[in-house]
C-alpha beads as a LAMMPS data file, in Angstrom:
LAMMPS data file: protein, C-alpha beads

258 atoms
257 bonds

1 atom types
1 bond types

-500.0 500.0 xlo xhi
-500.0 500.0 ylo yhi
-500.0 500.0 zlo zhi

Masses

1 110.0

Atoms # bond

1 1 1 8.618 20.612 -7.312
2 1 1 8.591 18.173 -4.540
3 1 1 11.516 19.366 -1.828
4 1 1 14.625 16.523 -1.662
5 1 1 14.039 16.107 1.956
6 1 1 10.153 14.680 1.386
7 1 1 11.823 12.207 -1.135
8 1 1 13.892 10.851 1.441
9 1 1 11.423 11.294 3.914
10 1 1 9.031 8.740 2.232
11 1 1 11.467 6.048 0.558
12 1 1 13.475 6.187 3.831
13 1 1 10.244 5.514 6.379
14 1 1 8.370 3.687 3.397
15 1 1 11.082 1.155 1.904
16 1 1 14.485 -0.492 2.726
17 1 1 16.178 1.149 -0.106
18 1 1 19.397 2.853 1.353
19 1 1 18.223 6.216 1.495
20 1 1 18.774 8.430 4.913
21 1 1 15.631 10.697 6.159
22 1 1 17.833 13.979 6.906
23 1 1 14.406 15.652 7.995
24 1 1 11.833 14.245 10.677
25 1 1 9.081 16.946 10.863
26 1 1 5.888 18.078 9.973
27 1 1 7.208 19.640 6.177
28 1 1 8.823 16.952 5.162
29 1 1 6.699 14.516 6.307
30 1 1 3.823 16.713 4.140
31 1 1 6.212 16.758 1.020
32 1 1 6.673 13.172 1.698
33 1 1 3.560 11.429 2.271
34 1 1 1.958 13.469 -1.182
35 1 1 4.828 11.755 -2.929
36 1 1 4.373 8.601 -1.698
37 1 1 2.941 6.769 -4.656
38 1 1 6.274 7.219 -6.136
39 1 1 8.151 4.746 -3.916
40 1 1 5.337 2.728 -4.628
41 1 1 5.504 2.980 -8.772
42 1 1 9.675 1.896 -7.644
43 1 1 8.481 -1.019 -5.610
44 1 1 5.783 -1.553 -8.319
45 1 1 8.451 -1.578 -10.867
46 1 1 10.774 -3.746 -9.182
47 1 1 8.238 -6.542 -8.632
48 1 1 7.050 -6.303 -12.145
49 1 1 11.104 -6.564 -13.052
50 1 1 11.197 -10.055 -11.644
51 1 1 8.262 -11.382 -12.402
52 1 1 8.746 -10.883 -15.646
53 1 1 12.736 -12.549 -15.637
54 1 1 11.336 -15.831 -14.339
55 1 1 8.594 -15.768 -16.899
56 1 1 11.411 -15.062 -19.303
57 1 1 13.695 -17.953 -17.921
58 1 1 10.825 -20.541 -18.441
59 1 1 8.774 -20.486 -15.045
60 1 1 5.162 -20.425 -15.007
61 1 1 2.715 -17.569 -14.062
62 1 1 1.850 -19.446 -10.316
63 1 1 6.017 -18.547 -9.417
64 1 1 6.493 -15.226 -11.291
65 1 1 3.413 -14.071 -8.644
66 1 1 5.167 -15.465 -5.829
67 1 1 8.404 -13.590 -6.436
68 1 1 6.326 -10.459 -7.577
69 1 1 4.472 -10.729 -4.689
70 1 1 7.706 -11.035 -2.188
71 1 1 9.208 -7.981 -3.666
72 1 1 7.139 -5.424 -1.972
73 1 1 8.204 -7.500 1.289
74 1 1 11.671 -7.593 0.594
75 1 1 11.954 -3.758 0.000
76 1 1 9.733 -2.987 2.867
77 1 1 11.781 -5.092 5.401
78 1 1 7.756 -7.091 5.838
79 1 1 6.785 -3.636 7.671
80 1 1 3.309 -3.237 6.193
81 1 1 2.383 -7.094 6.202
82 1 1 3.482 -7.173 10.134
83 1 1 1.243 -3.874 10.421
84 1 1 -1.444 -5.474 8.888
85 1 1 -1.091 -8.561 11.152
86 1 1 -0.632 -6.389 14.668
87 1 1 -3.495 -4.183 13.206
88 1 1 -6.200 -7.301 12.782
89 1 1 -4.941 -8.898 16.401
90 1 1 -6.219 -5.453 17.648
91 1 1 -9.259 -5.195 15.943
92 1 1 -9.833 -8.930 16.620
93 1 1 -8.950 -8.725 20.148
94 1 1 -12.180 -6.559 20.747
95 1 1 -10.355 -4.834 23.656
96 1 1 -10.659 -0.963 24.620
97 1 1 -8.669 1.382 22.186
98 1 1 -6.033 1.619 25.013
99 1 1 -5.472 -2.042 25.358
100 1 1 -5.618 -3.136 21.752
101 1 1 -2.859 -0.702 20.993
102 1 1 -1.075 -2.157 23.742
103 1 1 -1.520 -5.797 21.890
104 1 1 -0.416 -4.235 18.298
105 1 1 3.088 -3.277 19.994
106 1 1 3.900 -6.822 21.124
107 1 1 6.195 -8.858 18.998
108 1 1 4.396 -11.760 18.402
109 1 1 1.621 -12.174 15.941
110 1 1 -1.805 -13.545 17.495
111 1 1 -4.047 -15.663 15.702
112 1 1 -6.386 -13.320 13.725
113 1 1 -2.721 -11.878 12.714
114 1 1 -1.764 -14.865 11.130
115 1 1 -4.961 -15.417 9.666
116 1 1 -5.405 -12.379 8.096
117 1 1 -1.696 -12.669 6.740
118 1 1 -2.168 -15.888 5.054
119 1 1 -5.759 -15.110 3.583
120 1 1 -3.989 -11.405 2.257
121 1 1 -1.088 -13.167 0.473
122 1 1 -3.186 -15.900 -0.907
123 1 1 -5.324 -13.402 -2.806
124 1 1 -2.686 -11.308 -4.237
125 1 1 -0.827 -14.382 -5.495
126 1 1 -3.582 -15.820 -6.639
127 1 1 -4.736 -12.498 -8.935
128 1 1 -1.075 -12.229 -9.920
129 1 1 -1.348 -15.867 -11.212
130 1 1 -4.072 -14.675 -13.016
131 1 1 -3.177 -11.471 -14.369
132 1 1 0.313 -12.983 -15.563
133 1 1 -1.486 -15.989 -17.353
134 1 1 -2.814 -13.140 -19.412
135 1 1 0.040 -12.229 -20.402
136 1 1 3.381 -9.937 -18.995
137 1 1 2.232 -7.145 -19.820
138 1 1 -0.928 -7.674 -17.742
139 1 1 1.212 -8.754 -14.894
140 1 1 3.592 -6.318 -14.424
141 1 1 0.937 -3.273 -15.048
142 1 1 -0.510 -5.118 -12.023
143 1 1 1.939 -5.371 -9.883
144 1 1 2.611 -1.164 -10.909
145 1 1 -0.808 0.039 -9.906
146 1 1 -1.530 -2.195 -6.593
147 1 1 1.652 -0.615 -5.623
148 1 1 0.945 2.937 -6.690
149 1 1 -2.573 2.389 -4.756
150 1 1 -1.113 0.886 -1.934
151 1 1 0.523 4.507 -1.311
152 1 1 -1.437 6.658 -2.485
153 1 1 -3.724 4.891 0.217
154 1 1 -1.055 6.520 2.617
155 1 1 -1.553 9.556 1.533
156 1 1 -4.889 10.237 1.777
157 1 1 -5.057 8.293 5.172
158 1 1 -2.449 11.053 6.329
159 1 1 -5.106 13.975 5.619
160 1 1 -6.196 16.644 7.251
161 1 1 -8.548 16.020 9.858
162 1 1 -7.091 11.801 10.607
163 1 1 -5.879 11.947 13.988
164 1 1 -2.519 9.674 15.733
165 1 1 -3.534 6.953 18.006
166 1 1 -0.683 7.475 19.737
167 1 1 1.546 10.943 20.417
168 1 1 5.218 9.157 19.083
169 1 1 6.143 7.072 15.838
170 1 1 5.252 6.598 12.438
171 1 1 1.505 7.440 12.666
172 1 1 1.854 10.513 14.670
173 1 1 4.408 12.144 12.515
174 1 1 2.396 12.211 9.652
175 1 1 -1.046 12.390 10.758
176 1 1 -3.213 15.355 9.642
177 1 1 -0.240 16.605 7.228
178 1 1 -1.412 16.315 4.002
179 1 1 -4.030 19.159 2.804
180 1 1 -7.315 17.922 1.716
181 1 1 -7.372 19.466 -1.713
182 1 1 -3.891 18.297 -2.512
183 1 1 -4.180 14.791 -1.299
184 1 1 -7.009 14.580 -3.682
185 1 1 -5.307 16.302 -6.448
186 1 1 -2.660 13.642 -6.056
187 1 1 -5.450 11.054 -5.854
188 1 1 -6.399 12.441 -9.695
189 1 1 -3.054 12.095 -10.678
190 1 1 -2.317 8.861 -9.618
191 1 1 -5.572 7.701 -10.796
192 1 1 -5.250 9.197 -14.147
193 1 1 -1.286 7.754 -14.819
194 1 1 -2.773 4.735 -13.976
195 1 1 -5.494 4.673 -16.492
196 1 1 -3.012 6.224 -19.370
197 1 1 -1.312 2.754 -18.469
198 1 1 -4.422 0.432 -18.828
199 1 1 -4.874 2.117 -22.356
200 1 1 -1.853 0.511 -23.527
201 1 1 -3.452 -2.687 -22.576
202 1 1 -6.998 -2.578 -24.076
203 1 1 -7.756 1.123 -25.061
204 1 1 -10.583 2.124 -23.769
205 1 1 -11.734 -0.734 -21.655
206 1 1 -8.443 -0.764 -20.100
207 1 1 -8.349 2.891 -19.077
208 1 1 -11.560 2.166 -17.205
209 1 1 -11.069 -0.716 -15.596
210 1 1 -6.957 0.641 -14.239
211 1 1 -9.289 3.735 -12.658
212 1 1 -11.756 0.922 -11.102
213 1 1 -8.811 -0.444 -9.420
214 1 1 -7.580 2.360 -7.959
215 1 1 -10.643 3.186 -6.638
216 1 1 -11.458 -0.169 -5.230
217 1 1 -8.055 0.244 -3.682
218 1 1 -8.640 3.575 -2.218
219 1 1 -11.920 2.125 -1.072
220 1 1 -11.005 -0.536 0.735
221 1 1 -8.559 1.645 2.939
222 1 1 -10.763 4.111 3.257
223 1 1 -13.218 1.923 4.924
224 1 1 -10.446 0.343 7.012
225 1 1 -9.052 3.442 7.929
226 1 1 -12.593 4.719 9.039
227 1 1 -12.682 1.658 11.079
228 1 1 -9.044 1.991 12.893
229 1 1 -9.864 5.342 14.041
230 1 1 -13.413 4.633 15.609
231 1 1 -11.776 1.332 17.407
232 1 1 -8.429 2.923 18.042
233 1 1 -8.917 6.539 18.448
234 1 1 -6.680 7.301 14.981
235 1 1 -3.588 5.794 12.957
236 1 1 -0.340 3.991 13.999
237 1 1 2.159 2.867 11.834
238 1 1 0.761 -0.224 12.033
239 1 1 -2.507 0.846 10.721
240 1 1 -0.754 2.272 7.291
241 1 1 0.719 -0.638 6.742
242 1 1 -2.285 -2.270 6.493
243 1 1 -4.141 0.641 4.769
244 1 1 -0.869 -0.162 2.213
245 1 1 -1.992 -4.011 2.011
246 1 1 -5.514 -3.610 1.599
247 1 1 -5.256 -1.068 -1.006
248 1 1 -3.049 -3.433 -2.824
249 1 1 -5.268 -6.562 -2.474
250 1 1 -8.651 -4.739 -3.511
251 1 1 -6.465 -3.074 -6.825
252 1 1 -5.238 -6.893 -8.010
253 1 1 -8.756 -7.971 -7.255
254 1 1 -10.388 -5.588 -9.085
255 1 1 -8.373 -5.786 -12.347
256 1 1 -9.126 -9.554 -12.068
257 1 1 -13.039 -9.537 -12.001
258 1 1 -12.446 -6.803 -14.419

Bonds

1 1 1 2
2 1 2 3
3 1 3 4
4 1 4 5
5 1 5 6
6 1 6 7
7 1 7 8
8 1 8 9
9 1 9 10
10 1 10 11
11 1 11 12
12 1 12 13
13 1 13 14
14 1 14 15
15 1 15 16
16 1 16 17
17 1 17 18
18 1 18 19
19 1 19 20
20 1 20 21
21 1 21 22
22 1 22 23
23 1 23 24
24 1 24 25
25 1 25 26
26 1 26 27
27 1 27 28
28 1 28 29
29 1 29 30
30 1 30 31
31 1 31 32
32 1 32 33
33 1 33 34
34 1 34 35
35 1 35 36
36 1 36 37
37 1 37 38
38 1 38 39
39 1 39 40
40 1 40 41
41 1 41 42
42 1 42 43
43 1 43 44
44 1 44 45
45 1 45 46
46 1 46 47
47 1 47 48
48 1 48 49
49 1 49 50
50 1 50 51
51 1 51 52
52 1 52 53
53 1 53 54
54 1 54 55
55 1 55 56
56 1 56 57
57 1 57 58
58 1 58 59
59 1 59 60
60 1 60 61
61 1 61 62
62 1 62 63
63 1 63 64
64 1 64 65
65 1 65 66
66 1 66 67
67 1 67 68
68 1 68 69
69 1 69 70
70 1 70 71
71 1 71 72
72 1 72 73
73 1 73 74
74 1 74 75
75 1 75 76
76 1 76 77
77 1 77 78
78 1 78 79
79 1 79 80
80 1 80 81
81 1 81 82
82 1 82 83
83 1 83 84
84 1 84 85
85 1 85 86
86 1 86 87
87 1 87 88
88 1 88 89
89 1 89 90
90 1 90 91
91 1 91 92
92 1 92 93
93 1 93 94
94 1 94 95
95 1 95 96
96 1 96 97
97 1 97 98
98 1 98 99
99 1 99 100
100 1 100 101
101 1 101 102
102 1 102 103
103 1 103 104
104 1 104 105
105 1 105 106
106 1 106 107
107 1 107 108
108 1 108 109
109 1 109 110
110 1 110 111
111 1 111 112
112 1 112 113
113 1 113 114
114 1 114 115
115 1 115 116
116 1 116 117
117 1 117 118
118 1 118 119
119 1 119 120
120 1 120 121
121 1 121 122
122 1 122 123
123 1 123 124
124 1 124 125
125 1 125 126
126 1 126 127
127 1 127 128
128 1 128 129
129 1 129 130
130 1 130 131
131 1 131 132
132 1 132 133
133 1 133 134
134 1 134 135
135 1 135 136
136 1 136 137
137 1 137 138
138 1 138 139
139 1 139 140
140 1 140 141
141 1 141 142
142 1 142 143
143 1 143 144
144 1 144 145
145 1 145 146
146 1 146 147
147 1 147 148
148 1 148 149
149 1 149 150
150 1 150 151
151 1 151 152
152 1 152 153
153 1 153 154
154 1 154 155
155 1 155 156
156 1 156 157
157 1 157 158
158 1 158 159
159 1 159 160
160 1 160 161
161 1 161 162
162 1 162 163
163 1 163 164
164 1 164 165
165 1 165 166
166 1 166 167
167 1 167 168
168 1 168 169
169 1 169 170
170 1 170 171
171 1 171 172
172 1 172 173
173 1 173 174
174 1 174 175
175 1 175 176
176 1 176 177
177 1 177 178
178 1 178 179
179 1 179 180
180 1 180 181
181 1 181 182
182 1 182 183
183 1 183 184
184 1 184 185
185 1 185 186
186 1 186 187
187 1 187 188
188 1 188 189
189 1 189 190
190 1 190 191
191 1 191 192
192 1 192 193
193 1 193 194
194 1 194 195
195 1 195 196
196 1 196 197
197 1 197 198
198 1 198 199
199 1 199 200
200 1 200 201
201 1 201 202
202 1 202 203
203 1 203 204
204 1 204 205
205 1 205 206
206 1 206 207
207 1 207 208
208 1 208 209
209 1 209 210
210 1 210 211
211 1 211 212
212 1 212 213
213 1 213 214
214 1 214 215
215 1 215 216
216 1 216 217
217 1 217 218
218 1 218 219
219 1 219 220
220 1 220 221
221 1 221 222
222 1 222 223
223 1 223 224
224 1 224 225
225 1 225 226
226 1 226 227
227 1 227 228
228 1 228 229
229 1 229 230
230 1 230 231
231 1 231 232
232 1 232 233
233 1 233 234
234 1 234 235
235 1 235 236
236 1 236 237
237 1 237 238
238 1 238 239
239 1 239 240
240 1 240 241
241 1 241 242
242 1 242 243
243 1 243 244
244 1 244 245
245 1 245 246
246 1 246 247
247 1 247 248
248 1 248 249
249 1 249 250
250 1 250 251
251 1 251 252
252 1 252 253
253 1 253 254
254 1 254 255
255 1 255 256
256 1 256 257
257 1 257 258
């Protein structure tokens, strides 16, 4: 059983919802961080929830992905979509670890920031649009597992043996926290929820293609992440928020070309 204090822990650092951390150490932040894709199946859930309203009220697939698409904004106050734009002006800046984490805390957003930004939110829309032409269903399982991937992502990013970029926030509270073995036993979880979902849609078939976008997810952050710590020296909370949106944008993508 998962402790009360990791619960708050991650929907308290990983959403808006009004729910107070009481803890801020390394226990929680374990318990936490291994139950993250549970704040995402909520944010999941509460994108699907609207998306599916407007389809109801008469709007077409093109807006119900725009509004699915803002909800995981909304409830994350735009924290992982403004760490995905300070993490690309630091990788695009092509400055020493030291000064490129030095550009990622500024408050404004560089070029490759917006860039990256408008390019990310383009393609989920645009495989929302897709997936909800389909049908609802399609949609809303969609908008589910891109945000279950998008933490899980988290929390095999906070793993044993991932160092912090920096000794204070986000990134060093819950680097290293998570064992190996039980991030990946949460990885199997995850994974298999998600295909017990796609079977619903098209037996079979579906259960392997929800699985391939997991993985794709996972994938994608993995190689990001890989990439943050060699140019950076480890994670920031910056960097998980775009480990979040990559995961997210590889998942839609690959139940698309699926």
């Amino acid at each position: 059983m998962i402790p009360q204090d990791g619960i708050r822990f991650v929907f308290g650092t990983l959403t808006a919802l009004p729910v107070r951390v009481t803890r801020w150490d390394r226990e929680a932040a374990r318990a936490g961080m291994l139950c993250a894709p549970l704040a995402g199946l909520v944010v999941g859930l509460f994108a699907a929830a609207l998306g599916g309203v407007l389809l109801l009220l008469g709007s077409g697939p093109l807006l119900a992905a725009v509004a699915t698409a803002a909800v995981p904004a909304a409830l994350t106050r735009g924290l992982h979509l403004d760490g995905l734009a300070d993490t690309a002006d630091g990788l695009g800046s092509g400055k020493p670890a030291e000064d490129a984490l030095r550009i990622m805390k500024q408050s404004d957003i560089g070029p490759f920031g917006v860039i990256t930004l408008l390019f990310v939110l383009l393609a989920q829309v645009a495989a929302l649009t897709e997936l909800y032409g389909q049908g609802w269903a399609q949609g809303a399982v969609g908008a589910a597992v891109s945000g279950v991937t998008a933490r899980l992502a988290l929390t095999l990013a906070s793993r044993t043996g991932v160092p912090a970029a920096r000794p204070e926030g986000l990134g060093a509270a819950v680097a290293g926290v998570v064992p190996v073995r039980a991030g990946l036993a949460v990885a199997a979880l995850v994974t298999g929820v998600c295909s017990a979902a796609g079977a619903l849609l098209g037996g079979y078939g579906g259960v392997l293609h929800q699985a391939l976008a997991v993985l794709a997810g996972l994938g994608a952050a993995q190689l990001l992440l890989r990439h943050c710590v060699r140019r950076f020296g480890g994670v920031t909370g910056d960097v998980f928020g775009a480990l979040a949106e990559a995961a997210a944008t590889a998942s839609l993508i690959a139940l698309v070309l699926g």
